[in-house]
N, C-alpha and C positions, 0 to 999 in steps of 0.2 A: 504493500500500500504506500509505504514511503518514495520507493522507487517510483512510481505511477505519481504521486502527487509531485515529486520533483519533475518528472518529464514535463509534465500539465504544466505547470507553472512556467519552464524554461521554455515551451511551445508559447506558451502564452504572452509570453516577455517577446521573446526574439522576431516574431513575426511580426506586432506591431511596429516591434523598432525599424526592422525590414521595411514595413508599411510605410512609416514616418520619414525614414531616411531616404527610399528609392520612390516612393509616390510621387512626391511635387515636382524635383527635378524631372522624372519620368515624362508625367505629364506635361510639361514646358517644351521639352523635345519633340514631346508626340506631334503639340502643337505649331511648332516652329516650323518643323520640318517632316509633317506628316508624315509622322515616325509611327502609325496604328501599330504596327507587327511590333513593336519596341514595349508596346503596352502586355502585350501578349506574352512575350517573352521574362517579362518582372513578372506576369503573374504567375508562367508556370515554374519561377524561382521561386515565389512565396509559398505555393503547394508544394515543393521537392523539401521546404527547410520545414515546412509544418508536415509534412509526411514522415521526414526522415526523425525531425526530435522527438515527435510522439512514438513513432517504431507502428505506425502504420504503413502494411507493404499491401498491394495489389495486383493481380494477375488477370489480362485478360483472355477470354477464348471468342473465336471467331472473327478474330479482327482483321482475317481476308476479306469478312464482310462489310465492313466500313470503305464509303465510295468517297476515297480523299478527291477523286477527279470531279465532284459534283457536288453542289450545295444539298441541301437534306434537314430532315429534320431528326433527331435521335430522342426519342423516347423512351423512355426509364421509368423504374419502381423508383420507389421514394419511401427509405427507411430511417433512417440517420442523416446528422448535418455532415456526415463525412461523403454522401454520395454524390453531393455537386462539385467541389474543390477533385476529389477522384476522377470523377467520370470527365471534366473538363480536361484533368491530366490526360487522362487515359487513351483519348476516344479521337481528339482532332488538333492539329497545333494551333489552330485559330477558333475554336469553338467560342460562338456566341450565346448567352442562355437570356430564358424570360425569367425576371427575379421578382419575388415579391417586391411592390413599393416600399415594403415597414428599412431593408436596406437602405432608402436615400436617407435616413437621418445619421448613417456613418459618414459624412462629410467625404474625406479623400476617397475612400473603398469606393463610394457611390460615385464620385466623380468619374472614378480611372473605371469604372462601371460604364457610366455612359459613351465617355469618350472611346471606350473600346466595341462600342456597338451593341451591348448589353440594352435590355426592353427593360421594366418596370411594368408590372403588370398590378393595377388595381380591380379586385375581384369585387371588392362592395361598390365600385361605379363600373355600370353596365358601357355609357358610355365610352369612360378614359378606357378600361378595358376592348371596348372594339378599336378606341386607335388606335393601341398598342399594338393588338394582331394585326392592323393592316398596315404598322411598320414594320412589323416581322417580316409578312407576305413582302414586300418591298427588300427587305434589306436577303431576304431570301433570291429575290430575283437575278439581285445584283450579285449573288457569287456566295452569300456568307451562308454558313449551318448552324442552327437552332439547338440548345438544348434543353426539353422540356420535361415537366417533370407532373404529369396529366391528372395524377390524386389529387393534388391540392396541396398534401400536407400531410407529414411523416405517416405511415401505418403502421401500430403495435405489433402486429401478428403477421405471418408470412402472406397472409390473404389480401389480394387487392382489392384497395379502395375503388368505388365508381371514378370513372374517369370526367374529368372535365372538357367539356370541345373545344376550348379555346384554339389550344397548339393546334390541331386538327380542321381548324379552320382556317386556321395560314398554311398549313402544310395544302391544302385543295384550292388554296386563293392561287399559291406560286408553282401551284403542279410538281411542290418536290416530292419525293420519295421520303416514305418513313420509316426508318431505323428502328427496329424494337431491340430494347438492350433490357437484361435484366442483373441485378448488383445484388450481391448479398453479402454478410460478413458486419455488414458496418454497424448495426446498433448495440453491438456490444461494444464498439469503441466510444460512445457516451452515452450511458445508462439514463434515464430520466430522472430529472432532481440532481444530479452530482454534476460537478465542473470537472471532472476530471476525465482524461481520456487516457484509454486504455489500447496497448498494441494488441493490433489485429489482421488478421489477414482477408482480405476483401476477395470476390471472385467477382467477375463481368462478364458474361457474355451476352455477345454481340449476334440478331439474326438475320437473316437477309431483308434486307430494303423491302419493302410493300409500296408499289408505285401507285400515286394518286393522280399520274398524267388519264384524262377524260374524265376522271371523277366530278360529280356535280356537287354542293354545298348539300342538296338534299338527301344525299346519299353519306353524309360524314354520320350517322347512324354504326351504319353495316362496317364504316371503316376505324369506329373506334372499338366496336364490336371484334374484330380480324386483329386490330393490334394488340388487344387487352388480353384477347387470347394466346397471341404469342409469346406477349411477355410472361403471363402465364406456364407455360409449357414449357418454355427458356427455367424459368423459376425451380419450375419442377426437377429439372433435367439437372441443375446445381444440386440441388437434396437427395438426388437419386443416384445409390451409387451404378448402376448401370448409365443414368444420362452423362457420368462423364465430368462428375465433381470430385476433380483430386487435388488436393492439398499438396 
């Protein structure tokens, strides 16, 4: 327990300093010299020094199926705060995600959020919510990839939450392809109620693209239905020792 409260704390320390010290300057560059990829690159420094001081490691599978040649959307379970900072690691070197709004009240975080192409997504305004998806669908056009995360908001138990259409309605706005990725491992690396994080070993996998090119918005039903399922089955196939979950 001692060991773990000292890691937590040292993660805790060193990556805001990280945060403080490479943030502004970061950002001044980015700006100067539309430096975007320069944003990217501090970020997945902050995930490698918080990955590594906590002694959480990650492994994925199927990552033939990740289409770095094409923008996409990637959709995921959502169990712990460890799976967005991961999965961004993990999955694309420019990956862009839709973040809760309660994020812009971290000042720089939020910043170097936006300026790197990060959405804000407000789920109690129906409207700022649709305009946010239809800066996704846009910024999808233009070349970037989505990381969405469809529950809403962490799930206790292995069972998926109902999915929300939001992501699912930019991913049929820009005609990309959607990623079904499914993560497990991570909520024992912050238990509920404790600050403290615990090393863990995460699994990811990755399944083939579901393509939404002809798909109509009245049909995002059946296609939240086809992905829920997959990441489902994905889910499964980790817990399973026959599906190919080895440690």
């Amino acid at each position: 327990m001692l060991i773990t409260a000292v890691r937590s704390a040292a993660t805790y320390f060193f990556v805001s300093l990280y945060v403080l010290i490479v943030g502004p300057p970061g950002m001044l560059l980015a700006i100067a010299f539309g430096w975007k990829r320069l944003l990217y690159w501090l970020g997945h420094g902050g995930v490698w020094l918080a990955l590594a001081l906590s002694g959480i490691r990650y492994r994925i599978i199927g990552q033939e199926h990740v289409p770095l040649g094409r923008s996409a959307v990637y959709c995921a379970n959502h169990q712990s705060n460890v799976d967005p900072p991961v999965l961004f690691d993990a999955l694309h070197p420019m990956m862009h995600i839709l973040y809760k709004h309660e994020i812009d009240k971290i000042p720089i975080l939020a910043r170097a959020f936006r300026m790197g192409g990060f959405i804000p997504v407000d789920r109690r305004n129906k409207e700022a919510a649709m305009r946010s998806i239809e800066a996704g669908a846009k910024s999808i056009r233009e070349g970037n990839s989505f990381l969405i995360f469809p529950e809403g908001t962490r799930s206790r138990t292995e069972e998926l939450l109902p999915f929300k259409k939001g992501g699912f309605i930019m991913a049929i706005k820009a005609q990309a392809p959607i990623v079904p990725v499914a993560i497990t491992g991570g909520r024992a690396a912050m238990r509920r109620g404790s600050p403290w994080i615990y090393p863990v070993h995460v699994i990811i996998k990755v399944g083939q693209p579901i393509e939404t090119t002809g798909i109509a918005l009245d049909q995002r039903d059946e296609l939240i239905d086809r992905v829920r399922a997959e990441i489902a089955r994905l889910l499964h196939s980790l817990h399973d020792p026959a599906g190919g979950h080895a440690m």
